[in-house]
Structures are given as C-alpha cells and as structure tokens.
mmCIF file of the protein (N, C-alpha, C, O) and its ligand, coordinates in Angstrom:
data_MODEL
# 
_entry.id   MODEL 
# 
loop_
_entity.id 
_entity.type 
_entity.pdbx_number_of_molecules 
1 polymer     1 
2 non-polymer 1 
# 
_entity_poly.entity_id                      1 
_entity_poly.type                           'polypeptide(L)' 
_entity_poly.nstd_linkage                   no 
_entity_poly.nstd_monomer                   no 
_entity_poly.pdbx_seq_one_letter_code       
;(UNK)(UNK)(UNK)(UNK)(UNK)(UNK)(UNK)(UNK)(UNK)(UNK)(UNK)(UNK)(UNK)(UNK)(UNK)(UNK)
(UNK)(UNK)(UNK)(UNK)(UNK)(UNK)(UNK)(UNK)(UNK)(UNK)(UNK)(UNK)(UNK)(UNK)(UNK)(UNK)
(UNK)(UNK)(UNK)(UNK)(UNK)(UNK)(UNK)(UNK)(UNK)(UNK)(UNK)(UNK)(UNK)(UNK)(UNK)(UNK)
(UNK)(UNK)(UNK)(UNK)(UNK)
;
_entity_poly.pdbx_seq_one_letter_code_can   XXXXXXXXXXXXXXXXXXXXXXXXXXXXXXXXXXXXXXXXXXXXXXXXXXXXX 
_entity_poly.pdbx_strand_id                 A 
# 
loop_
_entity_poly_seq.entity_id 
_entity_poly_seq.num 
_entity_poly_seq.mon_id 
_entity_poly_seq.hetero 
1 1  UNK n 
1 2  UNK n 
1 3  UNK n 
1 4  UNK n 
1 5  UNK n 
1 6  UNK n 
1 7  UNK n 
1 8  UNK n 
1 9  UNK n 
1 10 UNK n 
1 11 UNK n 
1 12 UNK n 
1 13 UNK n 
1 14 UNK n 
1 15 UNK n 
1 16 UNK n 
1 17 UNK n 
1 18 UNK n 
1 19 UNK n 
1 20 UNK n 
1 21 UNK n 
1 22 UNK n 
1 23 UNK n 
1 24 UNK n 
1 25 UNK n 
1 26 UNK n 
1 27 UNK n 
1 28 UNK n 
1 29 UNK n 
1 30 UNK n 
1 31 UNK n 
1 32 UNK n 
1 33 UNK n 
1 34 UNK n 
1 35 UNK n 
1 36 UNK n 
1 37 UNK n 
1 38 UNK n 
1 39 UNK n 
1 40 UNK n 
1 41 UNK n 
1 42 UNK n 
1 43 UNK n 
1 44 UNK n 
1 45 UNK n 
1 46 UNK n 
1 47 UNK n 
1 48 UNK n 
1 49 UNK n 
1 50 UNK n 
1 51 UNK n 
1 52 UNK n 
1 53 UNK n 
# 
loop_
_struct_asym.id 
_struct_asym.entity_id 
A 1 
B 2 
# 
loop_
_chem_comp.id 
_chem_comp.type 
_chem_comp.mon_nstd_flag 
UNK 'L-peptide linking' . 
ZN  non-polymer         . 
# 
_pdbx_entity_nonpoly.entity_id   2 
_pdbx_entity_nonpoly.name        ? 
_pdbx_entity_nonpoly.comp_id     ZN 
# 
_pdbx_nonpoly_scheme.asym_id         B 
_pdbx_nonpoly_scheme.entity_id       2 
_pdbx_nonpoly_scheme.mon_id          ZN 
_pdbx_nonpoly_scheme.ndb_seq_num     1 
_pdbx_nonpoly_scheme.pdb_seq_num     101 
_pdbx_nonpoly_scheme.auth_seq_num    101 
_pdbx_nonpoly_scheme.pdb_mon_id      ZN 
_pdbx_nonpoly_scheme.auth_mon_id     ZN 
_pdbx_nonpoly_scheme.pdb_strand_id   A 
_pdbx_nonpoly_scheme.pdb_ins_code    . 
# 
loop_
_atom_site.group_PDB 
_atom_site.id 
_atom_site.type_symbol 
_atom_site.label_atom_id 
_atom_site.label_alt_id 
_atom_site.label_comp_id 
_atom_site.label_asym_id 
_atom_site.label_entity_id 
_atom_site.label_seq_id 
_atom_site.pdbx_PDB_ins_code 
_atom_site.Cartn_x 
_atom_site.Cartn_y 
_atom_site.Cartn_z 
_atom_site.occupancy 
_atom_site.B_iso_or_equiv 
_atom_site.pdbx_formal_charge 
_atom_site.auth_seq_id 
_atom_site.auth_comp_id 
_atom_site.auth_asym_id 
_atom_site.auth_atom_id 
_atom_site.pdbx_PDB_model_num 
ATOM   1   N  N  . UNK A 1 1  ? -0.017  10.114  32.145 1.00 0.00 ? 1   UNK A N  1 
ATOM   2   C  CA . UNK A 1 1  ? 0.281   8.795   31.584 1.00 0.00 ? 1   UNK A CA 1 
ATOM   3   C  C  . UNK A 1 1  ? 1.686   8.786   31.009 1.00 0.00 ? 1   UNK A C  1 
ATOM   4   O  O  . UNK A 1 1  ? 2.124   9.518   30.122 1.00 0.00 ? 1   UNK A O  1 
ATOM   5   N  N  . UNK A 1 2  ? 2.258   7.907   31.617 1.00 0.00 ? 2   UNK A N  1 
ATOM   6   C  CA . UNK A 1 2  ? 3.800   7.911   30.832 1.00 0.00 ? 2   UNK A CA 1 
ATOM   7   C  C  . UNK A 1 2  ? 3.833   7.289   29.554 1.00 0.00 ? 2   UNK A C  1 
ATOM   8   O  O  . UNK A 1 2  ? 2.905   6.537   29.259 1.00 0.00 ? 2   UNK A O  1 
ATOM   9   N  N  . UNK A 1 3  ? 4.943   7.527   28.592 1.00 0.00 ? 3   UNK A N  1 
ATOM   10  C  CA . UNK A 1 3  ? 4.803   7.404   27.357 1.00 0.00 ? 3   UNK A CA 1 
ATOM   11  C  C  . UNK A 1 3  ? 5.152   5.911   27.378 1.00 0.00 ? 3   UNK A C  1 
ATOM   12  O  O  . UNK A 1 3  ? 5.055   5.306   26.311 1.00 0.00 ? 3   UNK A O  1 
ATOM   13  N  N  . UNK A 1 4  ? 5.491   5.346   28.315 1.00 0.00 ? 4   UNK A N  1 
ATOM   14  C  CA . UNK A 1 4  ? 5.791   3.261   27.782 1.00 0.00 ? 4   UNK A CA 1 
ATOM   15  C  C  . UNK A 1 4  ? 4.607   3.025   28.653 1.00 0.00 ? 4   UNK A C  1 
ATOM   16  O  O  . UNK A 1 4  ? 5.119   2.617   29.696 1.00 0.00 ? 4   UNK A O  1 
ATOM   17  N  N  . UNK A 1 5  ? 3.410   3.045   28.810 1.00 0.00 ? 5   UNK A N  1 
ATOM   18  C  CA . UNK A 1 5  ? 2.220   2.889   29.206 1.00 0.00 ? 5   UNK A CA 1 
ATOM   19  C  C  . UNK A 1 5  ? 1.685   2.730   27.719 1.00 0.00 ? 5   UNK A C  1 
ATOM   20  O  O  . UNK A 1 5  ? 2.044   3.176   26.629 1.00 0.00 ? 5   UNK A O  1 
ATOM   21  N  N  . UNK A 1 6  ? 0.693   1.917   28.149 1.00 0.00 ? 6   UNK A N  1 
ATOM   22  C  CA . UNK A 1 6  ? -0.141  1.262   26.831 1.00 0.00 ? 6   UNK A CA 1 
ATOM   23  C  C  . UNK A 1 6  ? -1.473  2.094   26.909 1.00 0.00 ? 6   UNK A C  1 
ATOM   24  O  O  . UNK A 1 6  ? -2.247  2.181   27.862 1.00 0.00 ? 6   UNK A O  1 
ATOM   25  N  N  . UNK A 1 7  ? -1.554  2.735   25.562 1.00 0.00 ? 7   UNK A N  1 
ATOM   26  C  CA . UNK A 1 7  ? -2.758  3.503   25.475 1.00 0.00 ? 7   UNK A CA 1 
ATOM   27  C  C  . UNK A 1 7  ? -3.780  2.728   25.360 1.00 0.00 ? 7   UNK A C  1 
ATOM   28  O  O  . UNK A 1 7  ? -4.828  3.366   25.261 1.00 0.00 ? 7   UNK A O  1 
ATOM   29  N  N  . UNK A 1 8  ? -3.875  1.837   25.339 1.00 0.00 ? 8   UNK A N  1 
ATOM   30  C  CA . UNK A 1 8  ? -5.139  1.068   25.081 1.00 0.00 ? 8   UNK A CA 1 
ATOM   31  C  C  . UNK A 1 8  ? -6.030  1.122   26.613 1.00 0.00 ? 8   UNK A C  1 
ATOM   32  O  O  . UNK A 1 8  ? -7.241  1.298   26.751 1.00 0.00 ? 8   UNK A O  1 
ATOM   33  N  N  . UNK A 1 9  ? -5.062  0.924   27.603 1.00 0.00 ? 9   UNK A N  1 
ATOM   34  C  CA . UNK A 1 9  ? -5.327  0.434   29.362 1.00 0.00 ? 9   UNK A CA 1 
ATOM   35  C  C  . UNK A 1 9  ? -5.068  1.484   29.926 1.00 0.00 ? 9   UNK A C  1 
ATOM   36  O  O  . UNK A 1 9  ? -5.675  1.876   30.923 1.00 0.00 ? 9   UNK A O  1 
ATOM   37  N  N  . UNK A 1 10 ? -4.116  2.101   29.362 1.00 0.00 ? 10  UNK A N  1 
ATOM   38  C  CA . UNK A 1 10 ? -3.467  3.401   30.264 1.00 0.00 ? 10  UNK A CA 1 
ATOM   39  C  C  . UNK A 1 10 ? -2.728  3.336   31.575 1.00 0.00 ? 10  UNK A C  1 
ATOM   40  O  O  . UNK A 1 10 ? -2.699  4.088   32.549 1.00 0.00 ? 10  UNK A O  1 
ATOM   41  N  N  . UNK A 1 11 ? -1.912  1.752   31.174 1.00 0.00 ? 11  UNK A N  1 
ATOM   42  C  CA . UNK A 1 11 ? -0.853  1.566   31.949 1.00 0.00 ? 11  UNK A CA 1 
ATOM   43  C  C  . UNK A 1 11 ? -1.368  0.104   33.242 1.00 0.00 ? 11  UNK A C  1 
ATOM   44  O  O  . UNK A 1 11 ? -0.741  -0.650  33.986 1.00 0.00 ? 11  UNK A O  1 
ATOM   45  N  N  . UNK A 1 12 ? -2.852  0.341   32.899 1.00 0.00 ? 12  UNK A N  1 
ATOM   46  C  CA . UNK A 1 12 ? -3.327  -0.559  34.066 1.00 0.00 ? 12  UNK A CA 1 
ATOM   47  C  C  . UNK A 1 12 ? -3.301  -2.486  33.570 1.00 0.00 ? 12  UNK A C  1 
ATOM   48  O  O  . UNK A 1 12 ? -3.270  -3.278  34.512 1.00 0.00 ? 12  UNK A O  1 
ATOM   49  N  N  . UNK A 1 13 ? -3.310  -2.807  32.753 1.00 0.00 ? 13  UNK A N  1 
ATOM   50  C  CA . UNK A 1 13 ? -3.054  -3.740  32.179 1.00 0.00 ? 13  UNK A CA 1 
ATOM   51  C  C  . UNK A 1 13 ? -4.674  -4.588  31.815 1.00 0.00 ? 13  UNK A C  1 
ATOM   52  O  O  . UNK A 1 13 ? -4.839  -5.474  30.977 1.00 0.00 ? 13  UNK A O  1 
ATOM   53  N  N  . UNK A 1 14 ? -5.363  -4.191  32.419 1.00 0.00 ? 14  UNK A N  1 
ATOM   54  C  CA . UNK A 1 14 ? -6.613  -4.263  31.999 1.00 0.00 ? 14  UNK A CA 1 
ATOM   55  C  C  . UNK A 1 14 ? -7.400  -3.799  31.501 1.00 0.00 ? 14  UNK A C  1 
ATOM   56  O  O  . UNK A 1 14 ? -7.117  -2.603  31.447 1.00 0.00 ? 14  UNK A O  1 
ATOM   57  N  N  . UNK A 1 15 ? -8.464  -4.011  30.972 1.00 0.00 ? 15  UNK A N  1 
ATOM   58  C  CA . UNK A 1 15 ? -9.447  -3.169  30.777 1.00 0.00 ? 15  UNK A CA 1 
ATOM   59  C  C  . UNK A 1 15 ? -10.525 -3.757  30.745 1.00 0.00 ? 15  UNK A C  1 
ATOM   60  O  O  . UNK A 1 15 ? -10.653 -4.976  30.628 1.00 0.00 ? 15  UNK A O  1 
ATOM   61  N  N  . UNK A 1 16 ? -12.102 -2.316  30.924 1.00 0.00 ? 16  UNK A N  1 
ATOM   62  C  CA . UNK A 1 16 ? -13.300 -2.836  31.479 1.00 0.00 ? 16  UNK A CA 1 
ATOM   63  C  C  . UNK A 1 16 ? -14.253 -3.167  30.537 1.00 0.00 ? 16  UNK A C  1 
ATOM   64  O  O  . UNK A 1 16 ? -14.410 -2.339  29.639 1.00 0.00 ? 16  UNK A O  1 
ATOM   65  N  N  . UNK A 1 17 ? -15.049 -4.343  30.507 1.00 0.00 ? 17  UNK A N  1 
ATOM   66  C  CA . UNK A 1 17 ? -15.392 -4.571  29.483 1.00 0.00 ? 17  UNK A CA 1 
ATOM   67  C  C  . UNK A 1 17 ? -16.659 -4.403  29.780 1.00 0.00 ? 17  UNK A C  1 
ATOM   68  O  O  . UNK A 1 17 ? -16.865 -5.030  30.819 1.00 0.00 ? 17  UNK A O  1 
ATOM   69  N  N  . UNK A 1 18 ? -17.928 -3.720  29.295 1.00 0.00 ? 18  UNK A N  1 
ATOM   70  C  CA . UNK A 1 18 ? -19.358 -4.077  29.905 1.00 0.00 ? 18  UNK A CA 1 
ATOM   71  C  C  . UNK A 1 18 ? -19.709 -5.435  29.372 1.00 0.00 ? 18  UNK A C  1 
ATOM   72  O  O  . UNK A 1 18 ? -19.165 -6.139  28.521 1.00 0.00 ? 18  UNK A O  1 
ATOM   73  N  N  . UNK A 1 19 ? -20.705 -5.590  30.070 1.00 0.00 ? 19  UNK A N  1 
ATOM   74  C  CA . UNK A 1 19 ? -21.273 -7.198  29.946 1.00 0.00 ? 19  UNK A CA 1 
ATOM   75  C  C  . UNK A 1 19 ? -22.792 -6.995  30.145 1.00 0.00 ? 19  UNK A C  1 
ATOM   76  O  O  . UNK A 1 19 ? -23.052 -6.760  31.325 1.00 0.00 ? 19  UNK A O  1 
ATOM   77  N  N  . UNK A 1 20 ? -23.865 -7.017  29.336 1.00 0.00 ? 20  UNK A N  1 
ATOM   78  C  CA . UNK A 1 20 ? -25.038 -7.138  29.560 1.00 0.00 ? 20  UNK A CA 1 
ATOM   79  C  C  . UNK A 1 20 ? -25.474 -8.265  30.055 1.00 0.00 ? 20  UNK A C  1 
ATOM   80  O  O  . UNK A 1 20 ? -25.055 -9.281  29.500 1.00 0.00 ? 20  UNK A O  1 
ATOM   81  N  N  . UNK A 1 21 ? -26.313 -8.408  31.087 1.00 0.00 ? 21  UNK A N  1 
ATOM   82  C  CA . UNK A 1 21 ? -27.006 -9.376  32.171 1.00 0.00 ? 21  UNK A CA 1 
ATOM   83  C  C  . UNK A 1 21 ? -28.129 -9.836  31.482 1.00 0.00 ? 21  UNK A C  1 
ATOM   84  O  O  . UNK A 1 21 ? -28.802 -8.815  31.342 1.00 0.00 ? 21  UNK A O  1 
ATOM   85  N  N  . UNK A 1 22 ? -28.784 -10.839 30.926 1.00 0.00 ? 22  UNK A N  1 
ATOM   86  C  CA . UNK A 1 22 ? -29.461 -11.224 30.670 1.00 0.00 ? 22  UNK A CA 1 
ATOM   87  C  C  . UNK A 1 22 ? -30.295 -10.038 29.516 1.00 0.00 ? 22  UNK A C  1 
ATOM   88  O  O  . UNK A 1 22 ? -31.496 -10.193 29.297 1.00 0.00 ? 22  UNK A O  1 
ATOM   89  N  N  . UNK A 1 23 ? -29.766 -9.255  29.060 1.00 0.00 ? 23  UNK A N  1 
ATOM   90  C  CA . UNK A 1 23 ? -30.319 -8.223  27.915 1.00 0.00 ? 23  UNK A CA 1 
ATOM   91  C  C  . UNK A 1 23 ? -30.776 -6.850  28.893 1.00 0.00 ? 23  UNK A C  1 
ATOM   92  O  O  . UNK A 1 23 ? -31.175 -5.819  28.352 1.00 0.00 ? 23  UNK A O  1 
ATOM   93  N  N  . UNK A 1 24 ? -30.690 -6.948  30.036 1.00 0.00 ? 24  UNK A N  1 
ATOM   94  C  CA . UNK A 1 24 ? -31.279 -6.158  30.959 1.00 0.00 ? 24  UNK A CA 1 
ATOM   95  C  C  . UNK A 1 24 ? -30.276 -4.721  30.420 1.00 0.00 ? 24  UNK A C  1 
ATOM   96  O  O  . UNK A 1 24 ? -29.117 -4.661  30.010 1.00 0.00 ? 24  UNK A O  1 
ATOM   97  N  N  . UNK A 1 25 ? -31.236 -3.761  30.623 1.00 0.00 ? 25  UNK A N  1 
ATOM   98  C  CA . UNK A 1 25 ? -30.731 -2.325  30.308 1.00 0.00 ? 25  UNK A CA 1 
ATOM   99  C  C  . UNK A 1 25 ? -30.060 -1.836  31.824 1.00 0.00 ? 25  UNK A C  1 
ATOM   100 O  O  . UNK A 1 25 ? -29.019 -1.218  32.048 1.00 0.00 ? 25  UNK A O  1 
ATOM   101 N  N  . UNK A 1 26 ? -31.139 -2.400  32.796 1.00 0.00 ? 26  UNK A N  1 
ATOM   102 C  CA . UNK A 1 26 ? -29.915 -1.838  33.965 1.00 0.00 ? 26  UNK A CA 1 
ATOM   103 C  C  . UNK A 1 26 ? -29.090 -2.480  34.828 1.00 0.00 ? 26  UNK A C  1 
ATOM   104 O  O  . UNK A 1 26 ? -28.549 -2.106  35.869 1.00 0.00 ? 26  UNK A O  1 
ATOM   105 N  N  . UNK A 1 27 ? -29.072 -3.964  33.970 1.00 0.00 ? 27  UNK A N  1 
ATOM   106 C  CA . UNK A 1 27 ? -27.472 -5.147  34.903 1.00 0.00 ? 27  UNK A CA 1 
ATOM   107 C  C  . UNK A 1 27 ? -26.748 -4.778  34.237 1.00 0.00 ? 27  UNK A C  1 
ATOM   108 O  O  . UNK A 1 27 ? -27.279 -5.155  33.192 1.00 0.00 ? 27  UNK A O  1 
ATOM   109 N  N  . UNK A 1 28 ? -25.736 -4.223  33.889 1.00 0.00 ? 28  UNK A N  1 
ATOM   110 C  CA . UNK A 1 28 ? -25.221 -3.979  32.715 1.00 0.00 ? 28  UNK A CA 1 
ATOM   111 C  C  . UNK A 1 28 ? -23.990 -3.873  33.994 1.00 0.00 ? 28  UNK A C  1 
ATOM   112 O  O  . UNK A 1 28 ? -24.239 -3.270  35.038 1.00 0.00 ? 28  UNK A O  1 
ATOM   113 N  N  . UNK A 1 29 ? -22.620 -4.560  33.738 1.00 0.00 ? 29  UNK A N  1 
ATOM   114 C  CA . UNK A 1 29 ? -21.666 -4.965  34.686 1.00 0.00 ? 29  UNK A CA 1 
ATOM   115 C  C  . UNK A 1 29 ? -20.410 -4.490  33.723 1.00 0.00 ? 29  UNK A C  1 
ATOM   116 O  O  . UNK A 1 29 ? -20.290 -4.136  32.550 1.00 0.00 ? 29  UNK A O  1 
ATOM   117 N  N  . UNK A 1 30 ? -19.755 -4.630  34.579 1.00 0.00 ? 30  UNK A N  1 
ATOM   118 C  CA . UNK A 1 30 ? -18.200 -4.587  34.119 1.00 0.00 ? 30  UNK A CA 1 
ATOM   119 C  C  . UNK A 1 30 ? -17.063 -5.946  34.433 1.00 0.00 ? 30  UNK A C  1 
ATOM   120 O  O  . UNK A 1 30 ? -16.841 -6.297  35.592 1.00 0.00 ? 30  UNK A O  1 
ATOM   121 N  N  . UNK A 1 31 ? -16.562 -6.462  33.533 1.00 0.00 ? 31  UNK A N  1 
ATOM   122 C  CA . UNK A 1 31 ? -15.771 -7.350  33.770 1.00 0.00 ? 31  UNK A CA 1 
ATOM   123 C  C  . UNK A 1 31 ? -14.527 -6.662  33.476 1.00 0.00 ? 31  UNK A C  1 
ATOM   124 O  O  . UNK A 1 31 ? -14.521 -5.611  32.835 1.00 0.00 ? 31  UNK A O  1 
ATOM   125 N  N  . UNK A 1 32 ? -13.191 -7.358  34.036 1.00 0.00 ? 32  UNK A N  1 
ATOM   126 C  CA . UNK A 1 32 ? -11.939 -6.886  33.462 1.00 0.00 ? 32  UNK A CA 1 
ATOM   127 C  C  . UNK A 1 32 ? -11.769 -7.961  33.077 1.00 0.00 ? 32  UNK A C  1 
ATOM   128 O  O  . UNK A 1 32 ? -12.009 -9.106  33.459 1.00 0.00 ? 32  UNK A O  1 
ATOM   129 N  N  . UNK A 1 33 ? -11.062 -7.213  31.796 1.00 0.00 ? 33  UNK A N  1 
ATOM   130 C  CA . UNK A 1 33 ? -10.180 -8.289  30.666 1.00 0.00 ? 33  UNK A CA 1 
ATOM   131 C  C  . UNK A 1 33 ? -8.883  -8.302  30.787 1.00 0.00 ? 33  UNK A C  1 
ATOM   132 O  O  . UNK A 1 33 ? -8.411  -7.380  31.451 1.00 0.00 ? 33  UNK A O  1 
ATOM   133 N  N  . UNK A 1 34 ? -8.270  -8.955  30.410 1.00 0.00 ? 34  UNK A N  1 
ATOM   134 C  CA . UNK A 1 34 ? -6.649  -8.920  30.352 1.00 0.00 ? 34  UNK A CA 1 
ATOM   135 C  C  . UNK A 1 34 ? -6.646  -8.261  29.087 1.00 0.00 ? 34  UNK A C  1 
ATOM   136 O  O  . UNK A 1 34 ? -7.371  -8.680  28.184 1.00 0.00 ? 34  UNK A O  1 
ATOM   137 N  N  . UNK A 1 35 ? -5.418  -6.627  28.828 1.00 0.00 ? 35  UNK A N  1 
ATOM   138 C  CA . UNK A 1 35 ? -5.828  -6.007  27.705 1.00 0.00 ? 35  UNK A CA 1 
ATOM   139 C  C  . UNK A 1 35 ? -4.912  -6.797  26.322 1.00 0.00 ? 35  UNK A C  1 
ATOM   140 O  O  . UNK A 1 35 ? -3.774  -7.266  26.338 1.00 0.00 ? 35  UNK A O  1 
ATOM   141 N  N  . UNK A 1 36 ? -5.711  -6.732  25.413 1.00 0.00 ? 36  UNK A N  1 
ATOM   142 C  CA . UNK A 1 36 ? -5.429  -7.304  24.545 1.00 0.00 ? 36  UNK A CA 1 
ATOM   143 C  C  . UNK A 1 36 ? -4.314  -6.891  23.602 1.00 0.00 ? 36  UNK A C  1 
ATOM   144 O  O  . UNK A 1 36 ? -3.951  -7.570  22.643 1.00 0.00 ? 36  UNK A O  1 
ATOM   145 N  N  . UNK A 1 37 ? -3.672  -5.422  24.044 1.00 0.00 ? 37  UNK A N  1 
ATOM   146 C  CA . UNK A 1 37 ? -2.961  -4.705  23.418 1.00 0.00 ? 37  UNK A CA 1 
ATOM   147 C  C  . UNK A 1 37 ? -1.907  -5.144  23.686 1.00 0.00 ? 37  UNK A C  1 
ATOM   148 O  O  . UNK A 1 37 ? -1.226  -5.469  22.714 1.00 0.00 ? 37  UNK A O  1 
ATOM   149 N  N  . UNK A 1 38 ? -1.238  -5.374  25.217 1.00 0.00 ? 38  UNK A N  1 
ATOM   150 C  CA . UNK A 1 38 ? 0.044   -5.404  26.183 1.00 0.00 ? 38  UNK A CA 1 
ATOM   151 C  C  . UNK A 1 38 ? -0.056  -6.889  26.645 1.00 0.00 ? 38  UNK A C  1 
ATOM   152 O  O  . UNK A 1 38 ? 0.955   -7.391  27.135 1.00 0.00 ? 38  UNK A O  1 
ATOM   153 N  N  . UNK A 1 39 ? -0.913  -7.450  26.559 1.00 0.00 ? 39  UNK A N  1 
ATOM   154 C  CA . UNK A 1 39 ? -1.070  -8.684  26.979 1.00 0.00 ? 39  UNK A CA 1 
ATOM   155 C  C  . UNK A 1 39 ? -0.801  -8.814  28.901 1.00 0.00 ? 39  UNK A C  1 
ATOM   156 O  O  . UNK A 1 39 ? -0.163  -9.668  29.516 1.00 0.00 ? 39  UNK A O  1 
ATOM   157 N  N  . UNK A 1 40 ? -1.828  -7.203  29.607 1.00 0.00 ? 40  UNK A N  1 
ATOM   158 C  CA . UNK A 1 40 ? -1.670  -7.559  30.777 1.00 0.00 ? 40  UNK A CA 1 
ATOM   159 C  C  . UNK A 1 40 ? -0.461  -6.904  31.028 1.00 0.00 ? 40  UNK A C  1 
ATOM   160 O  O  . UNK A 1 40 ? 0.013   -7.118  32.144 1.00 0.00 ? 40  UNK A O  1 
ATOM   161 N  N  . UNK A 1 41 ? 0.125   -6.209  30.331 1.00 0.00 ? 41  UNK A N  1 
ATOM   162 C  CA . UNK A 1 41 ? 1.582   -5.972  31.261 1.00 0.00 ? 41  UNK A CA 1 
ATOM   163 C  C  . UNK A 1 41 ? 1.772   -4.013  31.762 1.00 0.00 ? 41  UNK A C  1 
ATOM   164 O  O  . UNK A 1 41 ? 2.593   -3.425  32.467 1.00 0.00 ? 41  UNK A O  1 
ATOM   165 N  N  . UNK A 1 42 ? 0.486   -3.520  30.922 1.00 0.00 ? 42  UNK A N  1 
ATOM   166 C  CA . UNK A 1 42 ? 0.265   -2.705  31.087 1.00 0.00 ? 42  UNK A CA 1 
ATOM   167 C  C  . UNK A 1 42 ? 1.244   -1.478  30.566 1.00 0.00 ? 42  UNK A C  1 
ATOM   168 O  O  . UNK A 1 42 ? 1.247   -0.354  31.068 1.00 0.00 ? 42  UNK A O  1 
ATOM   169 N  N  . UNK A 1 43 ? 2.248   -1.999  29.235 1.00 0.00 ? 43  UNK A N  1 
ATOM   170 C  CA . UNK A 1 43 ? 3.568   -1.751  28.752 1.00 0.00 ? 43  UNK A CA 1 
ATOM   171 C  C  . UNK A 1 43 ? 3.465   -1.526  27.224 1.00 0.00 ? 43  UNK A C  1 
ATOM   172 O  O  . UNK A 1 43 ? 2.970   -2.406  26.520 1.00 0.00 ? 43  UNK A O  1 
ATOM   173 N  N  . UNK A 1 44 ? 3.851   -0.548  26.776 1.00 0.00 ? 44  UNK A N  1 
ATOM   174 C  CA . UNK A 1 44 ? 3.651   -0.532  25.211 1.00 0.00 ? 44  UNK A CA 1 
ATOM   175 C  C  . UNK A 1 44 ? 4.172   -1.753  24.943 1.00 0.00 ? 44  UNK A C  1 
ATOM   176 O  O  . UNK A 1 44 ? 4.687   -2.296  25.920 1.00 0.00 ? 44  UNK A O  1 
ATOM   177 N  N  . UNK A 1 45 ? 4.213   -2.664  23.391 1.00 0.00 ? 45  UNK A N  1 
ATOM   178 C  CA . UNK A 1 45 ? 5.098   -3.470  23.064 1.00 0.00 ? 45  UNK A CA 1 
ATOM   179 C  C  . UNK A 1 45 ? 6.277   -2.460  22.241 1.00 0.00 ? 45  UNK A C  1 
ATOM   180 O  O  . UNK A 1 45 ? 6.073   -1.986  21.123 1.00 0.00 ? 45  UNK A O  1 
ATOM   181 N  N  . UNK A 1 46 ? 7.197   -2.306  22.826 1.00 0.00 ? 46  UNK A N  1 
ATOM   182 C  CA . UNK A 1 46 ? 8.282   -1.771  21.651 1.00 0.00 ? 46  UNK A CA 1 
ATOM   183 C  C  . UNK A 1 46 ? 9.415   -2.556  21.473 1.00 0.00 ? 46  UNK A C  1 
ATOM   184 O  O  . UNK A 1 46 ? 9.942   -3.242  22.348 1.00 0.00 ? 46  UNK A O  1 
ATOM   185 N  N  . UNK A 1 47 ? 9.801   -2.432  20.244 1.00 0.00 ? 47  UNK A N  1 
ATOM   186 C  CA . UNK A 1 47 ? 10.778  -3.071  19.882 1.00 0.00 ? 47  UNK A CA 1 
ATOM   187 C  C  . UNK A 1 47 ? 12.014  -2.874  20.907 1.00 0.00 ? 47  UNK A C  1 
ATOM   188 O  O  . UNK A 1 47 ? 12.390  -1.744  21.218 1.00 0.00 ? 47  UNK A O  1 
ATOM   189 N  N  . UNK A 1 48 ? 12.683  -4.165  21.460 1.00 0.00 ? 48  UNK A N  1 
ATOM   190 C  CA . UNK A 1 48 ? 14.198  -3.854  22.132 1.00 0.00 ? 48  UNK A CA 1 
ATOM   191 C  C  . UNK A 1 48 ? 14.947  -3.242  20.989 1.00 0.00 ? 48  UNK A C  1 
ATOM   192 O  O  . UNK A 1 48 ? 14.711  -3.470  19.803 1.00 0.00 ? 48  UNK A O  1 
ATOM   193 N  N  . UNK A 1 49 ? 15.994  -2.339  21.517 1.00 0.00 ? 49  UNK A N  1 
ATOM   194 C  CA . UNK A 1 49 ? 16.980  -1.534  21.000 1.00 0.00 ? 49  UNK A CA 1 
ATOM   195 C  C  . UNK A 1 49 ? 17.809  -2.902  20.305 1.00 0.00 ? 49  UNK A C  1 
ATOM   196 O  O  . UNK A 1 49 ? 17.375  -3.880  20.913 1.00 0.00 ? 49  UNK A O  1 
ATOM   197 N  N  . UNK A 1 50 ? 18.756  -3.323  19.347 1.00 0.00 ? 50  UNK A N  1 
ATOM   198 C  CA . UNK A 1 50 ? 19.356  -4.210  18.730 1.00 0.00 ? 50  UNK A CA 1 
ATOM   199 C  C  . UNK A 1 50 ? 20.658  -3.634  18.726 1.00 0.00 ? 50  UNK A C  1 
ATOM   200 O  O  . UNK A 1 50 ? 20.995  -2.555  18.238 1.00 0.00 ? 50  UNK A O  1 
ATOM   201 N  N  . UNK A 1 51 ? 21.477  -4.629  19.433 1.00 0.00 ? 51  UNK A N  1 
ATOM   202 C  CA . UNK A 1 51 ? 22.727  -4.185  19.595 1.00 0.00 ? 51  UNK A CA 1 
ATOM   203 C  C  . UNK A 1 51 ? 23.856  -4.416  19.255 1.00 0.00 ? 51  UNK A C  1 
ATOM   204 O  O  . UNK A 1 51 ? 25.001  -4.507  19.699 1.00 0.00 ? 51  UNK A O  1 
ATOM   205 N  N  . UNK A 1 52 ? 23.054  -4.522  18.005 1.00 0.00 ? 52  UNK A N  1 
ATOM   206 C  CA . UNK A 1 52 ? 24.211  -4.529  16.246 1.00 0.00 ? 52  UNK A CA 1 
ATOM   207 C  C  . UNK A 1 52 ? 25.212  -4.288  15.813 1.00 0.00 ? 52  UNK A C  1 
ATOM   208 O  O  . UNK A 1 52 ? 25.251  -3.397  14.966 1.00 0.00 ? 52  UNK A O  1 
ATOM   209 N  N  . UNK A 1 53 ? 26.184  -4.825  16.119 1.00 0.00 ? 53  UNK A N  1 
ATOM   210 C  CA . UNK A 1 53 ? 27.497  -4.075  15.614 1.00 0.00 ? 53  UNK A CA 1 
ATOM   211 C  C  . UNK A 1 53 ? 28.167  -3.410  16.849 1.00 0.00 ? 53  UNK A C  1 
ATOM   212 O  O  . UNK A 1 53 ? 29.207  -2.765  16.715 1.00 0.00 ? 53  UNK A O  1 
HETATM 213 ZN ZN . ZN  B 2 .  ? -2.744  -2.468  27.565 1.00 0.00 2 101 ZN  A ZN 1 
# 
C-alpha cells in the first residue's frame, strides 16, 4: 500500500459495507460505499504544500 493511499479503503476508493437481507443470518451482502474518508478518490486528504514566501 503506498503511503498517499487512504487507509481507510486502501487506495480503492471504496469500501464494503455488509448489508443484512431482511435480518437473515445467511443474505448477508455486500454493498460498496463511496469511502467516507477520501471521498472516493482513494487518496489520503493532505494538506497542499503552501507556497509562502
Ligand atoms: Zn478512502
């Protein structure tokens, strides 16, 4: 995993969310979310460098 990869997704910009099916113990699904960390971009947020002076 490269270090400007978002640990949350691990670079993928999503992530899997389970979803229970009607309470059922064995529908139990996966949706992807857009990750809430990177907003999808699959990118740490870091501050731009400021090019001050
Ligand atoms: Zn992310």
């Amino acid at each position: 995993m490269a270090p400007e990869d978002c640990p949350n997704c691990g670079g993928s910009g999503y992530v899997a969310k389970p979803v229970d099916l009607n309470g059922k113990s064995d529908g139990v699904a996966f949706i992807r979310l857009k990750c809430p960390a990177c907003g999808g971009t699959g990118r740490k947020r870091t501050v731009p460098p400021t090019t001050a002076g």
